[in-house]
SEKETI-670066 format. One record per residue (C-alpha): residue number from 1; residue in three letters; x, y, z. Coordinates in steps of 0.05 Angstrom, whole numbers. Layout:
[NUM "ala" [X Y Z]]
...
//
This chain:
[1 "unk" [-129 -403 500]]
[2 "unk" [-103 -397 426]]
[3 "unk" [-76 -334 401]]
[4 "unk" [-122 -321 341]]
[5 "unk" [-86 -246 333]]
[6 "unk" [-48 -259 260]]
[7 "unk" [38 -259 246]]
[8 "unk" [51 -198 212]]
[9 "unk" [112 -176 184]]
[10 "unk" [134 -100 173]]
[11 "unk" [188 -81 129]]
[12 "unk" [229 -23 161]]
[13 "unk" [234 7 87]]
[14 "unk" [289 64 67]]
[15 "unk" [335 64 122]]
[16 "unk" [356 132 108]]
[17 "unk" [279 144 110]]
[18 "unk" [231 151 161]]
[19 "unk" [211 85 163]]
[20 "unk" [251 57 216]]
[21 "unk" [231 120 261]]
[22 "unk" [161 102 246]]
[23 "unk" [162 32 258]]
[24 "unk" [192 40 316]]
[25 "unk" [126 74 345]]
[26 "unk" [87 36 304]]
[27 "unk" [106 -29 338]]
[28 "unk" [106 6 405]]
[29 "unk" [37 16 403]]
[30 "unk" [-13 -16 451]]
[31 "unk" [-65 -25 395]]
[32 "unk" [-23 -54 347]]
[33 "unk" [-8 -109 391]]
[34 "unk" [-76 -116 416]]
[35 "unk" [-92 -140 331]]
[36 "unk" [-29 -174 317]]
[37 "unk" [38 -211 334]]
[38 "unk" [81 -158 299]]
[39 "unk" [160 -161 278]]
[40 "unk" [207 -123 235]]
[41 "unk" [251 -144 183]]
[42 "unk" [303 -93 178]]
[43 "unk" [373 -76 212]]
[44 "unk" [372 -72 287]]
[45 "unk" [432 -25 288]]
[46 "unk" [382 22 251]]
[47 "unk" [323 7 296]]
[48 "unk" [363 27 360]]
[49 "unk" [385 97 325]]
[50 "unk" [312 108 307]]
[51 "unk" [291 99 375]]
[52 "unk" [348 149 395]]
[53 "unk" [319 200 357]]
[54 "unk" [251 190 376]]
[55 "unk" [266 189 450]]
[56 "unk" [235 128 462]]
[57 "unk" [250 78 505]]
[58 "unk" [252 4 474]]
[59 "unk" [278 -70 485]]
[60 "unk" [298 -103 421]]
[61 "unk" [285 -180 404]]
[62 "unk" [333 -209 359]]
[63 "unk" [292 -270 323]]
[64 "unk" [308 -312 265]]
[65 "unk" [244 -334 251]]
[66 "unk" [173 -308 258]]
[67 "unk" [154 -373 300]]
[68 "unk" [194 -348 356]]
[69 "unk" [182 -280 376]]
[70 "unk" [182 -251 447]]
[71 "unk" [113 -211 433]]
[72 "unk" [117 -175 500]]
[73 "unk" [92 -98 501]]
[74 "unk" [164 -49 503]]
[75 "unk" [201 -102 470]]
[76 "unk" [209 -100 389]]
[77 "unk" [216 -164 354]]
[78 "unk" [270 -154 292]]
[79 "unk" [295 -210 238]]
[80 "unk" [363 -171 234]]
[81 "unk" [393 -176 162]]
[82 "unk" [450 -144 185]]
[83 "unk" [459 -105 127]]
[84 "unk" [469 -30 147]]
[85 "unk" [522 -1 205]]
[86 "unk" [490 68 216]]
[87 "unk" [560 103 207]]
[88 "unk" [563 85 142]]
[89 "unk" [484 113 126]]
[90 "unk" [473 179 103]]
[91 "unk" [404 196 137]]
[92 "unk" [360 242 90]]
[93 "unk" [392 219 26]]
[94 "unk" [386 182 -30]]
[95 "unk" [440 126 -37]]
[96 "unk" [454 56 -65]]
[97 "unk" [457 30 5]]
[98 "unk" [381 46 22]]
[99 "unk" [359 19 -44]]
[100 "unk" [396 -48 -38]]
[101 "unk" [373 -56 44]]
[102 "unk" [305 -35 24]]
[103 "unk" [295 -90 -32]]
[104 "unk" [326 -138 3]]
[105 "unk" [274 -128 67]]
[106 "unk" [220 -137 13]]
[107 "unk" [249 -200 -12]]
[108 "unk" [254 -226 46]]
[109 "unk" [178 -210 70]]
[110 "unk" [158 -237 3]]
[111 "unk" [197 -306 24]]
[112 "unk" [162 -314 92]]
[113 "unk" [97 -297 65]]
[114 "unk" [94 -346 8]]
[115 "unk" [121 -398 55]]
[116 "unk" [61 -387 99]]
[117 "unk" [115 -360 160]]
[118 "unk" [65 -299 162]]
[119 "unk" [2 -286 145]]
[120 "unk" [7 -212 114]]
[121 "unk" [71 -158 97]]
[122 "unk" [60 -90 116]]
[123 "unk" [110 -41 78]]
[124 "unk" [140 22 112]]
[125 "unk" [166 71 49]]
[126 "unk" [221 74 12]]
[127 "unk" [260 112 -46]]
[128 "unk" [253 98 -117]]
[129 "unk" [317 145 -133]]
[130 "unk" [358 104 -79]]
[131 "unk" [321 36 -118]]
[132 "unk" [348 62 -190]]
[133 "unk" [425 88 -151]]
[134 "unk" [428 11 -118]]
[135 "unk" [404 -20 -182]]
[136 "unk" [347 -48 -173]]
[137 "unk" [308 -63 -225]]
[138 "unk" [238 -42 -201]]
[139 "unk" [202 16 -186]]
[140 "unk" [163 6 -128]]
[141 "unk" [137 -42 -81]]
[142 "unk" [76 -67 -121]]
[143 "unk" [122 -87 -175]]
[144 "unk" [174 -124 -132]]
[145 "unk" [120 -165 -101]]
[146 "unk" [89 -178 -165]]
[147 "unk" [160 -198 -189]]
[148 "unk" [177 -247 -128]]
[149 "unk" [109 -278 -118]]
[150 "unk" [97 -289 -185]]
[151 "unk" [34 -243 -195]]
[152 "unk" [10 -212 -267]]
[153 "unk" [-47 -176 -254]]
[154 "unk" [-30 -138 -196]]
[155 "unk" [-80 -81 -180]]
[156 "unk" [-77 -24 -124]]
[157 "unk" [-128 -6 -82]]
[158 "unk" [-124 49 -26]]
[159 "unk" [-178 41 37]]
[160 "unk" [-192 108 59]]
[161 "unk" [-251 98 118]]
[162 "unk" [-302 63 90]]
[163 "unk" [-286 90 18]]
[164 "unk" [-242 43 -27]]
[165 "unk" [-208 72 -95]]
[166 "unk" [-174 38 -148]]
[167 "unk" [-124 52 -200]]
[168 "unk" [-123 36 -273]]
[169 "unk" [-54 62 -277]]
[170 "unk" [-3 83 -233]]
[171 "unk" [69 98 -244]]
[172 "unk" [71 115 -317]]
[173 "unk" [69 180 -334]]
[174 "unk" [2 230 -352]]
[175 "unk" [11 218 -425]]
[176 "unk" [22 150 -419]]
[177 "unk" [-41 139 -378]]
[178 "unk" [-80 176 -425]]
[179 "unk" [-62 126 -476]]
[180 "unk" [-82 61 -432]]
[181 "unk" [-145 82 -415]]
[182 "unk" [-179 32 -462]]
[183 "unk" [-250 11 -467]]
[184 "unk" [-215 -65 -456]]
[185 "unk" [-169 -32 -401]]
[186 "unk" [-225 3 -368]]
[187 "unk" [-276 -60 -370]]
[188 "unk" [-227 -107 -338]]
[189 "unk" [-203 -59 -288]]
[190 "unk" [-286 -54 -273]]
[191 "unk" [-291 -125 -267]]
[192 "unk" [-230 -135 -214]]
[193 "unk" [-245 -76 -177]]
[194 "unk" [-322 -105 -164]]
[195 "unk" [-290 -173 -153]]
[196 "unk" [-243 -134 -91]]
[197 "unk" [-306 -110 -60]]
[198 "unk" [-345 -177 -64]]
[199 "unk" [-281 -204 -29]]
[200 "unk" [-282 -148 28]]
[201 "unk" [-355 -164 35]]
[202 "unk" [-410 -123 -10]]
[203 "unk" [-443 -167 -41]]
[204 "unk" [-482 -125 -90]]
[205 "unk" [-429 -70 -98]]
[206 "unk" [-434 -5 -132]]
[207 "unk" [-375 23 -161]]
[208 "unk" [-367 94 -203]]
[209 "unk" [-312 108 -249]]
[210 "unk" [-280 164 -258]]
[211 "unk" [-280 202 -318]]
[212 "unk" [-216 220 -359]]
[213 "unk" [-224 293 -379]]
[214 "unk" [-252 354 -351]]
[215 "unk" [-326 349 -332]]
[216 "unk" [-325 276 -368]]
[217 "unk" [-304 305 -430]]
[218 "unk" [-371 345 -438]]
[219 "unk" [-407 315 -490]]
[220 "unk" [-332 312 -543]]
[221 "unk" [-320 388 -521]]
[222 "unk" [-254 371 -485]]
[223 "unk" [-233 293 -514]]
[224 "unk" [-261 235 -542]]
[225 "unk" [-241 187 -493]]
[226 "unk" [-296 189 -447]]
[227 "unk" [-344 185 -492]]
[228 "unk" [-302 128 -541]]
[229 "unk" [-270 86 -490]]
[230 "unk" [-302 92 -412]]
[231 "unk" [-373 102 -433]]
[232 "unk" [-371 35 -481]]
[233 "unk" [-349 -2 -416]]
[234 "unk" [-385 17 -365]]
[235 "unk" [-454 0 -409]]
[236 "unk" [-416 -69 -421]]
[237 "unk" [-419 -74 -344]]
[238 "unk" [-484 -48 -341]]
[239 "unk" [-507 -109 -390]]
[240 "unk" [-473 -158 -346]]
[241 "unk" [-516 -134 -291]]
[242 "unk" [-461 -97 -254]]
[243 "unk" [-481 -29 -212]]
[244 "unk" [-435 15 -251]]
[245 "unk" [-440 81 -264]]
[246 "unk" [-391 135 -307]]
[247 "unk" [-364 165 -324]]
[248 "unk" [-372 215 -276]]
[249 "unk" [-330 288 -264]]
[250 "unk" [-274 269 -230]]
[251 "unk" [-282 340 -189]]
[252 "unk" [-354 307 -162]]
[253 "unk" [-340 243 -154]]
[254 "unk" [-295 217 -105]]
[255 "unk" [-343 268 -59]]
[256 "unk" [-403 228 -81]]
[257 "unk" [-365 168 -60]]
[258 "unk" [-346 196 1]]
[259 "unk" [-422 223 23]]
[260 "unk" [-445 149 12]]
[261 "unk" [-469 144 -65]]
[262 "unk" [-414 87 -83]]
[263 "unk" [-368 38 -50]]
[264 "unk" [-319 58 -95]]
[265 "unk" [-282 97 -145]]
[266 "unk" [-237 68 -207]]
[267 "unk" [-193 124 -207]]
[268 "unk" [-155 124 -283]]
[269 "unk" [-91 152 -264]]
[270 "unk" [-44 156 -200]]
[271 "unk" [-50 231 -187]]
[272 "unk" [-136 235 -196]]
[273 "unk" [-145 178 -136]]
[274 "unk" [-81 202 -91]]
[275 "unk" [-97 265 -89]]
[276 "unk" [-167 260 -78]]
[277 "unk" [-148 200 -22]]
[278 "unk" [-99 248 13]]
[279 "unk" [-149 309 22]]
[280 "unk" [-196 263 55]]
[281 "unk" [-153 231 111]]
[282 "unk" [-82 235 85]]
[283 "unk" [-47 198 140]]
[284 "unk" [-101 143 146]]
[285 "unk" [-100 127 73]]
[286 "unk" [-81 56 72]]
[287 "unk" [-46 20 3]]
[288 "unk" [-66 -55 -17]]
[289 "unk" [-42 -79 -64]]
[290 "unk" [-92 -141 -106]]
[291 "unk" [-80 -195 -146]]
[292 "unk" [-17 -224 -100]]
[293 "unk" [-13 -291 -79]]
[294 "unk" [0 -259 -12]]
[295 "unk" [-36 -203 33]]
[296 "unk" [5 -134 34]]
[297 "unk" [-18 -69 52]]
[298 "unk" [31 -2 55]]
[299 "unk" [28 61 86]]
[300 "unk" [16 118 30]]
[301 "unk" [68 165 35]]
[302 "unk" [146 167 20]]
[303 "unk" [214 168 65]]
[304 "unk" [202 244 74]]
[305 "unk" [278 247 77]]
[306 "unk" [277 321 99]]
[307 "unk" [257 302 171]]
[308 "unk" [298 230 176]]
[309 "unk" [327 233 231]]
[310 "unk" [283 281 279]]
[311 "unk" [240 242 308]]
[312 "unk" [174 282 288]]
[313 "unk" [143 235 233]]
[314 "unk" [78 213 249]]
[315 "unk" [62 130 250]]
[316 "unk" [-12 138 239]]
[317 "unk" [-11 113 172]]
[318 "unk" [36 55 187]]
[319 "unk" [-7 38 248]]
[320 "unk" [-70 36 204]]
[321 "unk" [-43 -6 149]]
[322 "unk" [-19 -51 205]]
[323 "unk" [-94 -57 231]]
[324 "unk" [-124 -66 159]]
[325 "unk" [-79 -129 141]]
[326 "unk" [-100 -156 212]]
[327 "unk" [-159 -153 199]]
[328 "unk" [-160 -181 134]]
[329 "unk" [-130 -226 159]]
[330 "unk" [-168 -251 213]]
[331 "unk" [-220 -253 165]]
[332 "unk" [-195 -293 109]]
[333 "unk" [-199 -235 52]]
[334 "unk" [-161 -262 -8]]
[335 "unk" [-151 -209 -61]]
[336 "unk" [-118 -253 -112]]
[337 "unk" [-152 -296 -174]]
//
């Protein structure tokens, strides 16, 4: 019988992190393997120290390509860079060294992916003070793989059960937000976020968006911009025959979402969707990132650098980004053009 379970490959992230702790466990898990043909591209050296400190017992596969992996349960397939000897890592802290491995895991991922080698990425975390000490020119992973796939309208979506939320913005700062949230701005990000959810199969979709300021602005009490810039485009949407609705109190309406009233939220900046995302089911929130020529999806939370190195972080939210881009994956979702 044919294998139909997809290729997947995991970045290990930070090695200074928790990411190679967690994929570790990740990639030890029954599940996981039951949905996929998982393997790591990282440093084995690190691997094998993360699996010291999580106590668990684990065979390593050395591979140099994702065509030949072992794929037997215990046994950890790894494309070894070779990039990192763990005496020379400072666990738990920023450095140059975790910046430059970390990028060059991603490049690498970004390679096999376009090449077809694989049929999704999924991202373990990593430092964006270690990125700027090594260098590197980019902030985080959405704009790397926009960078080395060639994408310009890159959009992130987080899956949080059956709830989906998209960003406007993301890392700019509050001000800065403020200032993009444009009737244009607003309309287009309406129009790729309903063009996502076609993709993941609503066909009729109804999608809410957030509003800017306190209770929508109430009526030009506190800001204009609801009223001057979101309210313009979602009646544009409206006329185009779109279900849109907003703006609505962003204190209400990620709970309206959640109870079953929308499919999903355009959140306008970072902090209004992640926070909201996190207080539902923080460690299953799962990152995608649209409008790549390739399918990615991330786990939603950072090196945690104050426990590297114990063995306590929890792969939940690397396990269920692993299980969202198989099954996107099996299913053919394409979240680009």
């Amino acid at each position: 019988m044919t294998d139909a379970r997809p290729t997947l490959a995991v970045t290990m992230g930070d090695p200074a992190g928790i990411g190679p702790e967690i994929v570790v466990k990740a990639l030890l898990d029954r599940e996981v393997r039951q949905v996929c043909r998982p393997f790591v591209i990282g440093d084995l050296r690190v691997l094998e120290q993360a699996a010291t400190f999580c106590g668990l017992p684990a065979c390593f596969h050395a591979t140099a390509d994702a065509a030949s992996l072992a794929d037997a349960a215990g046994t950890i397939d790894v494309m070894d860079l070779g990039l990192v000897d763990p005496a020379r890592l400072s666990i738990g802290e920023v450095q140059p060294l975790g910046g430059e491995a970390a990028f060059a895991y991603v490049r690498r991922s970004a390679e096999l992916a376009l090449a077809g080698a694989v049929a999704g990425v999924v991202t373990a975390p990593i430092n964006k003070e270690s990125l700027r000490a090594a260098g590197v020119p980019f902030i985080g992973h959405t704009e790397m793989y926009a960078h080395l796939t060639g994408a310009h309208d890159e959009m992130t979506m987080f899956a949080i059960l059956e709830l989906r939320i998209f960003f406007l913005t993301r890392h700019v700062s509050l001000a800065e937000a403020c200032r993009l949230v444009t009737r244009e701005r607003v309309l287009a990000g309406i129009e790729k976020s309903l063009r996502a959810l076609r993709r993941l199969g609503h066909a009729d979709p109804r999608l809410a968006v957030a509003g800017l300021n306190p209770h929508a602005g109430d009526g030009g009490l506190f800001g204009r911009e609801d009223i001057d810039e979101i309210a313009p485009a979602v009646a544009e949407a409206a006329a185009r025959g779109w279900r849109v609705s907003g703006p609505l109190p962003a204190d209400s309406v990620f709970h309206l979402a959640r109870l079953g009233r929308f499919d999903a939220v355009l959140s306008l900046y970072h902090d209004q969707g992640h926070i909201a995302a996190k207080m539902m089911d923080f460690e299953r929130t799962v990152s995608v990132t649209l409008g790549l020529p390739i399918l990615r999806t991330s786990v939603d939370h950072g090196t945690a650098f104050d426990v590297a190195g114990t063995g306590r972080a929890s792969a939940v939210s690397l396990i269920e980004a692993i299980r969202v881009a198989a099954r996107y994956a099996v299913q053919g979702v394409r979240l680009a053009g």
